[in-house]
C-alpha positions in Angstrom: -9.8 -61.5 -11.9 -13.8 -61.0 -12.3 -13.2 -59.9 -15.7 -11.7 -63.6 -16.6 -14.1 -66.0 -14.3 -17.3 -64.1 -16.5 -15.9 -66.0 -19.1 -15.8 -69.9 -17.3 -19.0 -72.0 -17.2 -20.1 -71.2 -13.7 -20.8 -67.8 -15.4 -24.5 -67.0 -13.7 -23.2 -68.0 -10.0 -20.5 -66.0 -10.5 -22.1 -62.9 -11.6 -24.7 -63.2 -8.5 -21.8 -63.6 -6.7 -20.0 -61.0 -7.6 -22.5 -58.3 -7.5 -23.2 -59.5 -3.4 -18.5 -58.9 -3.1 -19.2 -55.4 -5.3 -22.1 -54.2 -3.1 -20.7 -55.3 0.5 -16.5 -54.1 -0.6 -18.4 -50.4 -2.0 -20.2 -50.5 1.7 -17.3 -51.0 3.2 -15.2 -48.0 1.4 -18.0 -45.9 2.2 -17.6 -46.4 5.8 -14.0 -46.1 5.7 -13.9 -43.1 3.8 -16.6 -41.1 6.7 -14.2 -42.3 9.5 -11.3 -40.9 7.6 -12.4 -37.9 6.6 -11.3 -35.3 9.0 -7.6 -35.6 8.5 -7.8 -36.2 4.9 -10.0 -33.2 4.2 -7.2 -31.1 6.9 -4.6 -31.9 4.1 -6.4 -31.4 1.1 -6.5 -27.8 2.0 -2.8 -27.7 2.4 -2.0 -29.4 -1.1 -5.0 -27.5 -2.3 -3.5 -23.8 -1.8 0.1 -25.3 -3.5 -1.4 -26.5 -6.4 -3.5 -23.7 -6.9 -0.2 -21.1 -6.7 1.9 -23.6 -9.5 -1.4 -24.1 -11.6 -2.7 -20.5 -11.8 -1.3 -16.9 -11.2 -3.7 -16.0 -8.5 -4.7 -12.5 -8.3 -3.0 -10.3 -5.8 -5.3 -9.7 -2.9 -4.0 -7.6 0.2 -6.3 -9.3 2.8 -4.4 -12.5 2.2 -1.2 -11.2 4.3 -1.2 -7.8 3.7 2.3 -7.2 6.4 4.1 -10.0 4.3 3.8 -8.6 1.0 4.6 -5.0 1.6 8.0 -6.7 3.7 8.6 -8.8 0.6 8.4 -5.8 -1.9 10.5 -3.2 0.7 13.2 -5.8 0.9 13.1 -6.7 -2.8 13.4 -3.0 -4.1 16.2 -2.2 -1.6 18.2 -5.2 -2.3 17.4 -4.7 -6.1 17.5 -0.7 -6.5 19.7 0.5 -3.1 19.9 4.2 -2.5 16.3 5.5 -0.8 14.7 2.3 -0.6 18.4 0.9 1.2 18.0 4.0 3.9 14.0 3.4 4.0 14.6 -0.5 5.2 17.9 0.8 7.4 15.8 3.2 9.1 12.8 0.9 9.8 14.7 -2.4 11.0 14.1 -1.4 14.9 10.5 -0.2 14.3 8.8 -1.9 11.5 8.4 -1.0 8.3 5.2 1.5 8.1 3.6 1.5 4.9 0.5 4.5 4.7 -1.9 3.9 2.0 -3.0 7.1 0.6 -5.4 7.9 -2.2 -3.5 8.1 -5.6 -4.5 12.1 -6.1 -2.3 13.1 -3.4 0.7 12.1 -6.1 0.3 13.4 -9.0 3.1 12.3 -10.9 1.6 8.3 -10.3 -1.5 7.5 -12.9 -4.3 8.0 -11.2 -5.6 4.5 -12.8 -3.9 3.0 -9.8 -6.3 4.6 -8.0 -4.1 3.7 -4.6 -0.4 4.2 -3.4 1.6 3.0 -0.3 4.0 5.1 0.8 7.0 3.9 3.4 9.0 5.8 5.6 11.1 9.2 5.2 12.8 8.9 2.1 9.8 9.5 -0.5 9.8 6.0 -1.3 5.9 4.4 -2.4 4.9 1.7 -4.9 1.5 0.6 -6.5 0.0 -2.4 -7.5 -1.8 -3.2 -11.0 -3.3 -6.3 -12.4 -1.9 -6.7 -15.8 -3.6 -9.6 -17.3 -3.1 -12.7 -14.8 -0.2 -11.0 -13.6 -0.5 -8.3 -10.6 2.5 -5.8 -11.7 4.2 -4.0 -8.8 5.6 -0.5 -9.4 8.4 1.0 -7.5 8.9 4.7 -7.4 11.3 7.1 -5.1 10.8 11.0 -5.0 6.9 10.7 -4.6 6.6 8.9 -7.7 8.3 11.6 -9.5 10.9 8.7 -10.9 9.7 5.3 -11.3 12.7 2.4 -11.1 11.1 -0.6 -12.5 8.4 -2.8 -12.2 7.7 -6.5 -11.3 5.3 -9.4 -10.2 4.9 -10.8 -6.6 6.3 -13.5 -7.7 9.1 -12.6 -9.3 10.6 -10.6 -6.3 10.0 -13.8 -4.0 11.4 -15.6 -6.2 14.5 -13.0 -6.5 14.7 -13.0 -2.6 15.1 -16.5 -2.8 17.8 -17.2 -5.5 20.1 -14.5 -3.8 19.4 -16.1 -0.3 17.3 -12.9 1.1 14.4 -15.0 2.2 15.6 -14.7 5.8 14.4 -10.7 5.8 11.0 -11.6 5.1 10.7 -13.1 8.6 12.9 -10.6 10.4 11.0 -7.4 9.0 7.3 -8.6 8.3 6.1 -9.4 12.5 6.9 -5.7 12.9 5.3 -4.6 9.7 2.7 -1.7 10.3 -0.1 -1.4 7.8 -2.2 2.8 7.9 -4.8 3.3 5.9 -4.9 7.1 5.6 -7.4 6.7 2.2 -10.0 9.6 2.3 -13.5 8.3 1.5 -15.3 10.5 -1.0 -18.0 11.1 1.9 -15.1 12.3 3.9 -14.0 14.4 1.5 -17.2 16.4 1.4 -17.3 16.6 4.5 -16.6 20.5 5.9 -14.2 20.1 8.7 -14.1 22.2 11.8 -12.0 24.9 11.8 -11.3 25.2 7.8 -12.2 28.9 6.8 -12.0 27.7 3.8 -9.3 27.3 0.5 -6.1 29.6 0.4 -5.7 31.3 -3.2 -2.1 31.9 -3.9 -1.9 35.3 -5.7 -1.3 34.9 -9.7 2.4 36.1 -10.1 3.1 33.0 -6.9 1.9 30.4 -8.6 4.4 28.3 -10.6 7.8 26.1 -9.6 10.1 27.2 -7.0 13.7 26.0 -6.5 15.7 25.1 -2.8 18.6 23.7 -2.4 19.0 21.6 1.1 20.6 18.6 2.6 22.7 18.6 -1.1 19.5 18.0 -2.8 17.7 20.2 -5.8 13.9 20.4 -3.8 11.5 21.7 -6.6 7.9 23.0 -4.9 5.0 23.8 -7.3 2.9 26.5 -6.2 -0.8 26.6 -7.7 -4.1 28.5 -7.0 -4.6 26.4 -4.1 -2.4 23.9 -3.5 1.5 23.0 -3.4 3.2 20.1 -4.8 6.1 19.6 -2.8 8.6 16.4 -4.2 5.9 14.8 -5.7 3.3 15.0 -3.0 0.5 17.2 -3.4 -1.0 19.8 -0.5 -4.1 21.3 -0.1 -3.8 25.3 1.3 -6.6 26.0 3.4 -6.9 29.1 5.9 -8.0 28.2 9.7 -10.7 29.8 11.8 -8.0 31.4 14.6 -11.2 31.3 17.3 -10.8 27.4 16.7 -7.1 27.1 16.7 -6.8 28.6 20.0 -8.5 26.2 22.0 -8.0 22.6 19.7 -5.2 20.9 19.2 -4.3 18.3 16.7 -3.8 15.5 18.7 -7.2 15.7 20.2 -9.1 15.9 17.1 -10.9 12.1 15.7 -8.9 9.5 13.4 -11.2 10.9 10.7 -10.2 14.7 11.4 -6.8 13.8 11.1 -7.0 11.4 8.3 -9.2 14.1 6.2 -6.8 17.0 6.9 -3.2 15.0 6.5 -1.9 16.4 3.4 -3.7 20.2 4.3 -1.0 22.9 4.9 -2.5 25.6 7.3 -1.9 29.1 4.9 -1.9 32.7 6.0 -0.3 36.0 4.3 1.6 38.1 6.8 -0.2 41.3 8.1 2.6 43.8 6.9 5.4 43.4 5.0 8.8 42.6 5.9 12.0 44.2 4.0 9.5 45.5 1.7 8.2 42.1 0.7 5.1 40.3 1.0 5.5 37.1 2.8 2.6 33.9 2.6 3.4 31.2 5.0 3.1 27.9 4.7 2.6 25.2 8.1 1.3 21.7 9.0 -2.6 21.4 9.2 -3.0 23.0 13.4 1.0 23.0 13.5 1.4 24.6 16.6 5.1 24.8 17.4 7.7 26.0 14.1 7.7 28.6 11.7 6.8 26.7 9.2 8.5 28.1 5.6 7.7 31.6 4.1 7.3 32.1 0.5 7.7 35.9 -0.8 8.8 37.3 -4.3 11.4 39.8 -5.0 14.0 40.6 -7.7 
């Protein structure tokens, strides 16, 4: 309407006037808008976060809701792949599922580019995550990462969950979702713990893959100068200090102890031989009921 009246006779009284309506309506908006800023700004941040997931891949970050996505990608890979993964999410329903995140050399059949892998439950199940351009790829792996099953984004698993009306696990599984980070720093790792007499080394003609057959399942174990991969995961053989062993045990050593020696197998060779053979056996780090297993070589 101001635009039209510039152009009438009364043109100078009108622009005076004008410019007094202009300065007193933007005084007034100013005044509104500081009154009304508290709620407004409140939902901002809620539209803010929407637009930002529909606009933008946004790049995976495990502080965010770290429970949530390991529930969304357990759920996803045993609705989408069954067999381990199905028993891993049957077996965790009343517990939570408990995801360990170990480093990536511990499995050596998983690049070690990924640098980290979360392992959950029993059943050799783990996957690792991997920006891939804007994308952050998931990998999904069963037998220690010995056989990987596929691969896919955050997203698309939601998105999956959601089309086939499995949305509702989310919510059921992810409260009770238990997050361990069993990552060794490289500090700890120099560390000399108490009680290691140092590295086991497996005599020559030991070392290589060895065959069992249990539970109607092929278990391969590969034996090298100092260390065992067993399904995937790998073991550090290390000999204990027996004046030590006899009065610690395991439970009372630190998180750090524990964390540190977690994938050490506590190694010894049998005084004398049994049946003529010469027997190495094999326990958990300060494993103090069991027999642990025996490894010997005959023909």
């Amino acid at each position: 309407m101001l635009g039209k009246l510039k152009k009438s006779k009364i043109l100078q009284f009108l622009a005076f006037l004008s410019l007094v309506l202009l300065l007193l309506s933007a005084c007034s908006q100013q005044t509104q808008t500081k009154s009304g800023s508290a709620p407004k700004i409140e939902k901002l941040k809620l539209s803010e976060s929407n637009s930002k997931t529909k606009s933008a891949p946004r790049k995976f970050d495990s502080n965010i809701n770290p429970k949530r996505t390991a529930t969304v990608i357990a759920v996803y890979a045993a609705k989408k792949y069954g067999d381990d993964w199905q028993k891993t999410l049957a077996d965790e329903k009343e517990n939570g599922i408990g995801v360990a995140v170990k480093n990536s050399e511990y499995f050596p059949h998983v690049p070690s580019s990924f640098g980290v892998v979360y392992q959950i439950g029993d059943h050799e199940v783990l996957y690792t995550l991997k920006q891939v351009g804007h994308d952050n790829v998931v990998y999904l792996y069963t037998n220690n990462g010995m056989k990987e099953l596929g691969q896919a984004t955050f997203r698309t698993m939601s998105q999956y969950l959601k089309e086939n009306g499995w949305q509702y696990l989310i919510s059921e599984y992810a409260h009770k979702t238990k997050i361990f980070d069993l990552r060794i720093s490289p500090k700890l790792m120099s560390q000399k713990m108490q009680g290691d007499a140092g590295a086991f080394i497996m005599p020559f003609v030991m070392r290589g893959n060895w065959y069992s057959y249990f539970n109607k399942r092929m278990n391969t174990t590969t034996i090298g100068p100092n260390y065992t991969i067993e399904n995937g995961e790998k073991y550090e053989l290390h000999r204990i200090d027996d004046r030590f062993f006899e009065h610690k045990t395991y439970g009372e050593m630190s998180k750090n102890y524990q964390i540190r020696t977690e994938n050490w197998e506590m190694t010894g060779e049998l005084s004398r031989k049994i049946h003529g053979i010469r027997w190495i056996n094999f326990r958990a780090w300060m494993q103090g009921a069991g027999d642990g297993i025996y490894y010997g070589l005959h023909s």
